[in-house]
C-alpha positions as CSV (number, residue, x, y, z in Angstrom):
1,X,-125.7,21.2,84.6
2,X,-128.1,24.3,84.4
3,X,-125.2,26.6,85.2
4,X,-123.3,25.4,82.9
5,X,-126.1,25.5,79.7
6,X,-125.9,29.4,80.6
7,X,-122.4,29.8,80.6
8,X,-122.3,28.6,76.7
9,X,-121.6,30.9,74.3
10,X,-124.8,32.4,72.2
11,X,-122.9,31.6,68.7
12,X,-122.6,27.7,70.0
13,X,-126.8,27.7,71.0
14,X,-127.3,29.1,67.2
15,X,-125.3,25.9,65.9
16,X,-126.8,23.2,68.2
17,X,-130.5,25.2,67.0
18,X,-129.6,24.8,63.8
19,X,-128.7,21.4,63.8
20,X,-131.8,20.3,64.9
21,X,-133.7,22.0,62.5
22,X,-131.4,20.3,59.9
23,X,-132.6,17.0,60.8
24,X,-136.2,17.7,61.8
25,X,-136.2,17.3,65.2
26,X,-137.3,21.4,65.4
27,X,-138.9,24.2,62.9
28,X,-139.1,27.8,63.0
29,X,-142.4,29.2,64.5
30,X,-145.0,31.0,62.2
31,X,-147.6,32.7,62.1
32,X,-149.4,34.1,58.8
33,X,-146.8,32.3,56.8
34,X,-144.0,34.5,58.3
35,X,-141.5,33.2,60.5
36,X,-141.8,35.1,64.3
37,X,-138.4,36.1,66.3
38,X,-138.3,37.7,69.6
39,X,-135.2,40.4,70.6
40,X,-134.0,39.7,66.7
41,X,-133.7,35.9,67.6
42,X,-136.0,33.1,65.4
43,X,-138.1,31.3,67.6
44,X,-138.4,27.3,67.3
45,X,-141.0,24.7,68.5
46,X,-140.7,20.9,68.6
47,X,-142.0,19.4,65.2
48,X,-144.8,16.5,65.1
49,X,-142.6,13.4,64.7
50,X,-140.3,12.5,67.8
51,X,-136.9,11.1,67.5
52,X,-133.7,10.4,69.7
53,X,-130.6,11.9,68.9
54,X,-127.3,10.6,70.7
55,X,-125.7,13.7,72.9
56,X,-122.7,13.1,71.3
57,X,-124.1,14.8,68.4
58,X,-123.6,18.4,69.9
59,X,-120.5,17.3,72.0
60,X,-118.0,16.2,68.9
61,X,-115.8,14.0,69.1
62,X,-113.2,12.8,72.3
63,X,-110.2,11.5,73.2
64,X,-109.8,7.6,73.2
65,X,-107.1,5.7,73.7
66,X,-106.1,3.9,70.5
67,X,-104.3,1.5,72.3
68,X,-107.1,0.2,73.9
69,X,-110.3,1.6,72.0
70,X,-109.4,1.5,68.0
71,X,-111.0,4.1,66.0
72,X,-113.9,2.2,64.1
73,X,-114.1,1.6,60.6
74,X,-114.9,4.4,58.3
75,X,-117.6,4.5,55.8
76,X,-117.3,6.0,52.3
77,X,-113.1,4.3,52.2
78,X,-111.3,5.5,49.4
79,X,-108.7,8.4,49.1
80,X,-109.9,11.8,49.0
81,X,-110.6,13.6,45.9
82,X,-108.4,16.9,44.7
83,X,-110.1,19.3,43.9
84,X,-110.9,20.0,40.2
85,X,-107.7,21.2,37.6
86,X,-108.1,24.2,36.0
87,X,-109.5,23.2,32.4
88,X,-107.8,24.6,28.9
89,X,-109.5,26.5,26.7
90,X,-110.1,23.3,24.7
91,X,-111.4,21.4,27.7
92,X,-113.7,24.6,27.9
93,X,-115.0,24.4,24.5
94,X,-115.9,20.7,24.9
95,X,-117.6,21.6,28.5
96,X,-119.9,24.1,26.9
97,X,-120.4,21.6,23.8
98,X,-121.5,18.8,26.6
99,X,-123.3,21.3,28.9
100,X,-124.1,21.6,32.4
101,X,-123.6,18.5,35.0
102,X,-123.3,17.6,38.6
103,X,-119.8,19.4,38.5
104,X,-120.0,22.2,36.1
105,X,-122.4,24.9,36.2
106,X,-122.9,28.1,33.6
107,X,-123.3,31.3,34.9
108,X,-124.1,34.2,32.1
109,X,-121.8,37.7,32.6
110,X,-124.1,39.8,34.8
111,X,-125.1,37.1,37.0
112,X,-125.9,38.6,40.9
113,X,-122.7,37.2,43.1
114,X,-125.0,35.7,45.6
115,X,-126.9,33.4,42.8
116,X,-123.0,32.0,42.1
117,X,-122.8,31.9,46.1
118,X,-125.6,29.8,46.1
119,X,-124.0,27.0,43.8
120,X,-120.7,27.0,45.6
121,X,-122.3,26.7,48.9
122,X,-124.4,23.7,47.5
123,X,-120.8,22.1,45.7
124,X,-119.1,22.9,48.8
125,X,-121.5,19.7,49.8
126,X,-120.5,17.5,47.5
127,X,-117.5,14.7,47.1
128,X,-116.2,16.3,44.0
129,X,-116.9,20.3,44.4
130,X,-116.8,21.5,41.4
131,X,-116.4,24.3,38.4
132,X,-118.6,27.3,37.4
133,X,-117.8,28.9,34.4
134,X,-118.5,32.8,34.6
135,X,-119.3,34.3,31.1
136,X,-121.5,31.4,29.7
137,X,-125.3,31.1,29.4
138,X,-127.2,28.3,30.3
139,X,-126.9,26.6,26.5
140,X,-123.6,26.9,26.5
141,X,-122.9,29.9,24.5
142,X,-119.3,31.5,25.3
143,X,-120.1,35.2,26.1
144,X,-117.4,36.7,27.7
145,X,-117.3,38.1,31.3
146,X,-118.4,41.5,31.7
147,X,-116.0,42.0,34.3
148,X,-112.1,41.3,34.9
149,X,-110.7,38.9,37.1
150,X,-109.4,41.6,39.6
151,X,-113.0,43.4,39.7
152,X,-114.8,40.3,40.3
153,X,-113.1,38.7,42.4
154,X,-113.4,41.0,45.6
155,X,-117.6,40.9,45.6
156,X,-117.5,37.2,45.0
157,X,-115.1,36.6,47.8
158,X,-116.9,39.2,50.0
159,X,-120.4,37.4,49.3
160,X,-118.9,33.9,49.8
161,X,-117.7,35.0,53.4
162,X,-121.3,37.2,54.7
163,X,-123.6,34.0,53.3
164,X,-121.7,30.6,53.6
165,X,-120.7,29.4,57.0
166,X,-118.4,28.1,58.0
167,X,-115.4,29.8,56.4
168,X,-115.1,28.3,52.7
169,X,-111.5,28.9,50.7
170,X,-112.4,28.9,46.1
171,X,-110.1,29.8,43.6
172,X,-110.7,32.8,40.6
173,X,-108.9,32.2,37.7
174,X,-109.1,33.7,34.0
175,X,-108.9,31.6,31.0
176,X,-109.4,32.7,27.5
177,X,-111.7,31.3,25.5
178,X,-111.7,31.6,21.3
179,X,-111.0,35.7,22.3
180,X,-113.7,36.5,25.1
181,X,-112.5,36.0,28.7
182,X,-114.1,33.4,31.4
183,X,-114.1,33.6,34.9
184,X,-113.3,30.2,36.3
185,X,-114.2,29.5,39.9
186,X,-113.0,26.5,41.6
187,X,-114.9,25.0,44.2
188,X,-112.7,22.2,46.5
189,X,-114.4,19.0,47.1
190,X,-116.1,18.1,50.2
191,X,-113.8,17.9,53.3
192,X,-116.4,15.5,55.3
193,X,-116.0,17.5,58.6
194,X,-118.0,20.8,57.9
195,X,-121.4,20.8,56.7
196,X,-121.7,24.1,54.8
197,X,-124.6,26.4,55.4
198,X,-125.9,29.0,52.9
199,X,-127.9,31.8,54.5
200,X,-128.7,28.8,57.5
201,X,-129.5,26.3,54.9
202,X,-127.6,22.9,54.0
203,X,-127.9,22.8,50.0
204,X,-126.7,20.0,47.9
205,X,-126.3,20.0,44.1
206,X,-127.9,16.8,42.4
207,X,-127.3,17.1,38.4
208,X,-127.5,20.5,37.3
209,X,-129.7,21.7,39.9
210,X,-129.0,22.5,43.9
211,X,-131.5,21.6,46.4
212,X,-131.8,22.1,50.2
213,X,-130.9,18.8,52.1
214,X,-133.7,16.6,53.5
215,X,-133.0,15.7,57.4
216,X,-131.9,12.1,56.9
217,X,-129.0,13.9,54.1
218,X,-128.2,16.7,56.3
219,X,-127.6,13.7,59.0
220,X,-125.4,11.8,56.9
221,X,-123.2,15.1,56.3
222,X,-123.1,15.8,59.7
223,X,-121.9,12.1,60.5
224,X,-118.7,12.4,57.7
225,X,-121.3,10.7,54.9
226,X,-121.3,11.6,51.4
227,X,-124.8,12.4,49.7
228,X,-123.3,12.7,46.3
């Protein structure tokens, strides 16, 4: 057993870490408020509360055989939803007219790519996904992008890849919008297998706002639950 805890691969010890920080069983060790690595690596010590966490957490799932073993039921029934259409411009006016909710969010030309990273990683999380319009403030005022389609989408996609994990697929698409160009980006609903990280952090957007999972959240996403 020993021998084979070494032979594991160093990427697969940085999930199973990170899992149990998600759901509280360990925390990152600090001292002066700053959190202390050794060799580049974070260290981690137990937290006060004990709890039991089946193996098969780490392990995934196995083979069965249906014919004797069915697969049991599954929570959260219902078919899957598609991702979001992209809207008209008159289904854009009447978004900016309503304002921001849990699946549209306003981002103002300008805005730094890993801010929009940020909200896609957190409606990555979510049973619906959803749309962030690039090119309108926070009241709902069509500005324009400052950049084209072509320009932006490069750093977005590029940000997307270095600080959400694992591997998450949007769309970029350009509508226009009474003259001034949006940027409309597409995030796909929830898949219920991966639980997305942003910069090693589950986040989950609740309303118009994106917060960082509690443990008993980040254990229902882990277990094929929705949150929201």
């Amino acid at each position: 057993m020993e021998k084979r805890l070494r032979s594991r691969h160093i990427n697969n010890i940085h999930r199973d870490l990170r899992q149990l920080r998600d759901i509280g069983l360990i925390q990152e060790r600090t001292k002066d408020g700053a959190i202390q690595k050794k060799d580049g690596f974070t260290l981690y010590e137990k937290t006060p509360l004990a709890r039991a966490v089946a193996i098969s957490y780490f392990t995934g799932p196995r083979k069965v055989n249906k014919t004797k073993l069915p697969p049991p039921p599954r929570k959260d029934k219902g078919k899957r939803p598609r991702p979001l259409p992209l809207p008209s411009d008159k289904e854009i006016l009447d978004m900016c007219k309503k304002g921001e909710g849990q699946t549209l969010e306003f981002k103002s030309a300008g805005t730094d790519v890993r801010k929009i990273s940020k909200e896609i990683a957190a409606m990555l999380n979510t049973r619906e996904g959803g749309i962030i319009l690039y090119g309108v403030d926070d009241d709902g005022n069509i500005q324009g992008s400052d950049v084209s389609r072509q320009r932006f989408d490069q750093p977005l996609q590029n940000s997307v890849k270095s600080s959400i994990g694992p591997a998450a697929t949007i769309s970029l698409k350009a509508v226009t919008v009474i003259g001034y160009e949006l940027l409309v980006i597409i995030v796909p609903p929830w898949n219920r297998k991966d639980v997305y990280h942003f910069d090693d952090r589950v986040l989950i957007r609740k309303g118009t706002n994106t917060f960082a999972a509690k443990p008993e959240e980040s254990r229902k996403l882990h277990d094929g639950q929705y949150v929201i």
